[in-house]
N, C-alpha and C positions, 0 to 999 in steps of 0.2 A: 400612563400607568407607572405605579414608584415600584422598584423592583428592590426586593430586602434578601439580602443574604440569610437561610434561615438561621438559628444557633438551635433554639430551642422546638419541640413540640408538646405540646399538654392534649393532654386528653384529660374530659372530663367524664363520666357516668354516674347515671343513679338505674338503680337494678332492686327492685324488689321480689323477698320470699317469704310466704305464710309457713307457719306451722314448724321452722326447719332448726338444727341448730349447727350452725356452718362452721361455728371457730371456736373451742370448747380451753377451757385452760388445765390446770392443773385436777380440780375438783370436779372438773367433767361438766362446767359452767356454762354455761355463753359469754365471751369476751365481751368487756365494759369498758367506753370511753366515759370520763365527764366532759362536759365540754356547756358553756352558756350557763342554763339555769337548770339542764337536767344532764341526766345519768344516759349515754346511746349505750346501741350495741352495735359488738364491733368484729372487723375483717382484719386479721393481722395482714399487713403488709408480704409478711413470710409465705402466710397462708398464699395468699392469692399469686406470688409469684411461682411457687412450687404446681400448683393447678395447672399455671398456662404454662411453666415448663413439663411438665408429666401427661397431660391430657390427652388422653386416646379419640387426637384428631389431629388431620391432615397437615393444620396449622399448626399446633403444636411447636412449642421451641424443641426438644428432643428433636422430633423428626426432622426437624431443619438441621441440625447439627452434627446425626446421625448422616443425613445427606452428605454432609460434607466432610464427613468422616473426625469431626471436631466435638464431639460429646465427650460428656465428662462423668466422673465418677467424684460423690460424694460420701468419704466414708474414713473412720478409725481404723479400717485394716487393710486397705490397698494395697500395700506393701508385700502383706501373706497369701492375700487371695491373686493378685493380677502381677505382681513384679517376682518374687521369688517362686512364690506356690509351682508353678508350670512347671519348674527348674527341679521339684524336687526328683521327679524319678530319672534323670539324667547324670544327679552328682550327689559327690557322700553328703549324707547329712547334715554331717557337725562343721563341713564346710558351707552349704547353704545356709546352717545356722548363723553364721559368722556372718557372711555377707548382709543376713536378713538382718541383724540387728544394726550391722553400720549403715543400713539405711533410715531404717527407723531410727535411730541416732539423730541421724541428717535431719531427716523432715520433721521430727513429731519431739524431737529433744529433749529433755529430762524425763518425762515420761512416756519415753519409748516404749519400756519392759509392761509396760502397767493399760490395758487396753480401754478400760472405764476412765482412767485418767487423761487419755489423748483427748487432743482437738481432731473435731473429725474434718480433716481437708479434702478441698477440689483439688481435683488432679483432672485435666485434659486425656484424652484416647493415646495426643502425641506424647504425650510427657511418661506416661504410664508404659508405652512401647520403648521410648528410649531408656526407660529407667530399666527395663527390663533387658534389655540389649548390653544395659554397661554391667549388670547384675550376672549375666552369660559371660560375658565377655572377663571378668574377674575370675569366674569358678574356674574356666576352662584357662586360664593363664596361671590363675596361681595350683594348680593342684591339690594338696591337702590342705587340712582345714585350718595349722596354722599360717599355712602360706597366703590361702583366700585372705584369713583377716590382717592380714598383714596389708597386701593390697588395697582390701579397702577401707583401712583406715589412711592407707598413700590417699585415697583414691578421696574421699572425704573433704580433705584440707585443699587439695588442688581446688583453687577459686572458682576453673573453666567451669568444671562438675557440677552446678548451679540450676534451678529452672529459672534465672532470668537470661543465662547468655542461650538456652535454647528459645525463650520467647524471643530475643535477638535474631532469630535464626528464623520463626513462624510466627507470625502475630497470634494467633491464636493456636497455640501449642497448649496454653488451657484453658483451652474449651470453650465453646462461645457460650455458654452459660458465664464462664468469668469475665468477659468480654462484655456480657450484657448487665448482668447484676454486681460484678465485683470479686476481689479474692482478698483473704487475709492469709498470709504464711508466716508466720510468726518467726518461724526456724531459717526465713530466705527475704527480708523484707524487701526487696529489690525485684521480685517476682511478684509483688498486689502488683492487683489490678485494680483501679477506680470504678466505679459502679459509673458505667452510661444511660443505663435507667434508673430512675428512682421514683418506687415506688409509697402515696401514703396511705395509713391504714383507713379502709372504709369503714366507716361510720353511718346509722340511722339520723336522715335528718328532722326526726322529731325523738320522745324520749321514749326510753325501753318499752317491749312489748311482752313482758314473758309471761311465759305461763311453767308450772310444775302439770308432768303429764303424769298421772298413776298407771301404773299396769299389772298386769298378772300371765301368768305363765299356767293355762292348765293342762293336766296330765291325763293326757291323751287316753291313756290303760287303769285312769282310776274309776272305780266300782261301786257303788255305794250300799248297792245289793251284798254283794262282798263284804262289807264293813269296814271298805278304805276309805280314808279321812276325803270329808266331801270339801274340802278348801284348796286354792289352788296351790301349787306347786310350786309357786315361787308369785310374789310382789314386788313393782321395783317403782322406782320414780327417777325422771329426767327432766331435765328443762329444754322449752322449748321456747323460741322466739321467732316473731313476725317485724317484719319493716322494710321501709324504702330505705337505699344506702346510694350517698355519697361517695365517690370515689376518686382518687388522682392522681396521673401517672406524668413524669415528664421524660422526655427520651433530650438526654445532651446531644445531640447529633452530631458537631465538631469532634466529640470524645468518642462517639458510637464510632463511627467511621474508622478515626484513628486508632482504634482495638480491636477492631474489624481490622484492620489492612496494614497497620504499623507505621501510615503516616505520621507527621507530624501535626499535632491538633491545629495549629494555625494553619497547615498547607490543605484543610480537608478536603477544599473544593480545587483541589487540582487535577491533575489527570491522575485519577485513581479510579479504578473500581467499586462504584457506590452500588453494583448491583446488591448486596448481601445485607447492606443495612438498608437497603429500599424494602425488602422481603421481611425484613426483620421487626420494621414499623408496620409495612402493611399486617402481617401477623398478629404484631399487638394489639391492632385496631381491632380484628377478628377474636382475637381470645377474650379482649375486656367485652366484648358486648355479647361472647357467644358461652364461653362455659363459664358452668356453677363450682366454687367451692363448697363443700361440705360435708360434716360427719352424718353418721345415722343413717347414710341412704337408702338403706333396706328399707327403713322404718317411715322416714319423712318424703324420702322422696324429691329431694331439693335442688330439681334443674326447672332452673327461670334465664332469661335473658336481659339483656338491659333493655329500659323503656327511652334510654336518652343515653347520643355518645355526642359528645363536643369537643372539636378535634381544632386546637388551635398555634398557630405556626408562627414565631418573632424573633426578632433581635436581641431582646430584651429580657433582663430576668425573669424569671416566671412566678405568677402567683395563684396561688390555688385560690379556689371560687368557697372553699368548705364554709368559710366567712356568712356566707349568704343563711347561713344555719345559724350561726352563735345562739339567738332566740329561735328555739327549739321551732317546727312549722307544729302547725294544730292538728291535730290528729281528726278532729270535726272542728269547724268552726262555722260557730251561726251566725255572722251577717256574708256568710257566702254557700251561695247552692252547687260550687264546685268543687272537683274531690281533691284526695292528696295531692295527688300526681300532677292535677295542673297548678294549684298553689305552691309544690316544689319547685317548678319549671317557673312561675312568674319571679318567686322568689331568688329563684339565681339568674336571672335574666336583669331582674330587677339589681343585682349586686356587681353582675357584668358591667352594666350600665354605667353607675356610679363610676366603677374603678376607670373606663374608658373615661368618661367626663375630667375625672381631677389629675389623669396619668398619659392619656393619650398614647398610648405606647405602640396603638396601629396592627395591632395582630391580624393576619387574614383568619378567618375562621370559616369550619361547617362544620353541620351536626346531621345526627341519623334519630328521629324522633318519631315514636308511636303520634297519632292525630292531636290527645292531651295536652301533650305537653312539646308539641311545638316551639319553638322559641323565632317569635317575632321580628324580625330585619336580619336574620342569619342564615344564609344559603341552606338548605336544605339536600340532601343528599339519599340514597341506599347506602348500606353497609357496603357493599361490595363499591361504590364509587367513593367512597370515602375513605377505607383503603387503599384505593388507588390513590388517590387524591393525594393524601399522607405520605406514601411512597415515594410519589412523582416529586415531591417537594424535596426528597433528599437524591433522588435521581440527577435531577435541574439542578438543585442548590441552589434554587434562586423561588420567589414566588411573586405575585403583583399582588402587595398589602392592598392598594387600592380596592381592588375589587372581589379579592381572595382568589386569585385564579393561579393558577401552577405558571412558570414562564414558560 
């Protein structure tokens, strides 16, 4: 058996929904890719990581991080609501006022004053208590209010003052959300965080499906005996779209780990604690194949699962399979009497293929696949044992490419 160190993990899925419209833009649309020879519709990449972080399930990223007491807060007034806000009915005003602006100073800079103008930042649970700690700690030292801004304009310029020498202090000080998707601080650049997953946007793998829905709204209390207007009460139109979608997610593991735990990304497989990024994969495996993104749910109704997860583990750069699409799949095609779903599955089976032949790059793989779409000479699996499976790879840190087995 050859044993590989993992680096990378890809997940692959295709999930299909009738009738829904999951990722809407600006005009209240369905998001559009072009891509080959037609127009898809599409899953913002945002879209889909906000779902598996917020999802009211057990797996859920929140509730993992909330476990660990490492949840994060995303937002333009942080500052007002969770660091100063608590403080107000303890100390004069116009001194919290002081304070509360040399933090927003700090973090959100030029446009501190101006609420619509900020970037809205992650802030960690940890970050957010000790900001509020140094925020106490200032009022109650300096006393009046010009005292406080005095303080914390000291208090500003001193470099320790920082969220990177507290992430020095807890790897995940912000938030395993930032640990796992990334951070930008614009006002601290020494505090990003590099994204250990990266997510791309799902795509239909044939061309759009939509439809314009008409509706009406009627009035419950109208009479016509009465002589109130016999039309309804409101008219509206929305769109809606149908498809199979492509999907693909890669987890860096060397970088997971090390944002996780504050090793050294070369040191990952050392004696460290890989329990938290094992949970973290297994997780993901469960969210990509279990919940729905989408708007309108009163109305559509838009929880599907995935029909296909292909969960694959290497050394080697990683490359998405989306390729296997370029020329859009046929939506009917007459010299065959099989549906989408298994001409999607031959077709990226078939691009698998290829790329193993001209690149050899040796990946162990398994997949969790409805009966259709099966994929031929690749371990076969449950959700729940491919999860684990996925997991145990970053447990071990090792896997046997040869036969895809965990060591």
């Amino acid at each position: 058996m050859t044993f590989v160190t993992p680096k990378f993990i890809q997940i692959h899925f295709l999930a299909a929904w009738p009738g829904a419209l999951l990722n809407r833009d600006d005009a209240g649309l369905a998001k559009r890719l072009p891509f080959g020879g037609a127009t898809r519709t599409r899953i913002s990449s945002q879209c889909l990581k906000r779902h598996w972080r917020k999802a009211d399930d057990p797996r859920a990223l929140h509730v993992l991080a909330t476990e660990k007491g490492v949840e994060g807060v995303r937002s333009k007034i942080t500052i007002e609501r969770t660091v100063t806000g608590p403080l107000r009915t303890r100390f004069d005003k116009e001194a919290v006022d002081a304070v509360e602006l040399a933090f927003l100073t700090k973090f959100y800079g030029k446009n501190a004053k101006d609420k619509q103008q900020r970037q809205a930042l992650l802030f960690g649970r940890p970050e957010i208590d000790w900001m509020r700690g140094e925020a106490e700690r200032l009022l109650a030292e300096g006393g009046s209010a010009a005292a406080a801004k005095a303080a914390a304009d000291i208090w500003i310029k001193e470099d320790k003052n920082n969220l990177n020498q507290l992430r020095d202090q807890a790897a995940l000080s912000a938030s395993l959300e930032a640990a796992l998707f990334g951070r930008m601080v614009t006002s601290d650049p020494r505090a990003n965080t590099d994204a250990a997953i990266h997510v791309a946007h799902a795509f239909t793998v044939h061309e759009e499906q939509p439809e314009l829905d008409y509706f009406t709204v009627v009035d419950d209390l109208s009479d016509r005996s009465l002589g109130d207007d016999a039309g309804a009460a409101g008219v509206f139109d929305t769109e809606l779209t149908s498809g199979l979608y492509y999907g693909y997610v890669v987890v860096d593991v060397p970088l997971l780990v090390s944002n996780l735990t504050g090793c050294a990304r070369r040191d990952w497989t050392g004696d460290h604690d890989r329990d938290l990024a094992a949970r973290v994969v297994e997780n993901l495996v469960h969210l990509v194949a279990e919940i729905s993104p989408g708007a309108k749910k009163g109305s559509t109704a838009p929880y599907s699962r995935a029909e296909l997860v292909l969960v694959e583990v290497g050394d080697r750069q990683p490359r998405t399979l989306a390729n296997a699409f370029r020329d859009p799949v046929l939506l009917t095609d007459p010299a065959s009497n099989r549906g989408l779903g298994f001409r999607t599955a031959e077709a990226l089976l078939g691009h698998l293929s290829a790329m193993d032949d001209v690149y050899a790059t040796g990946e162990a793989r398994r997949h969790m696949a409805l009966p259709d779409l099966r994929l031929t000479g690749v371990d076969h699996a449950n959700l729940a044992d491919l999860a684990a499976w996925a997991g145990g790879v970053v447990r071990s840190a090792s896997t046997g490419a040869d036969q895809g087995e965990p060591a």
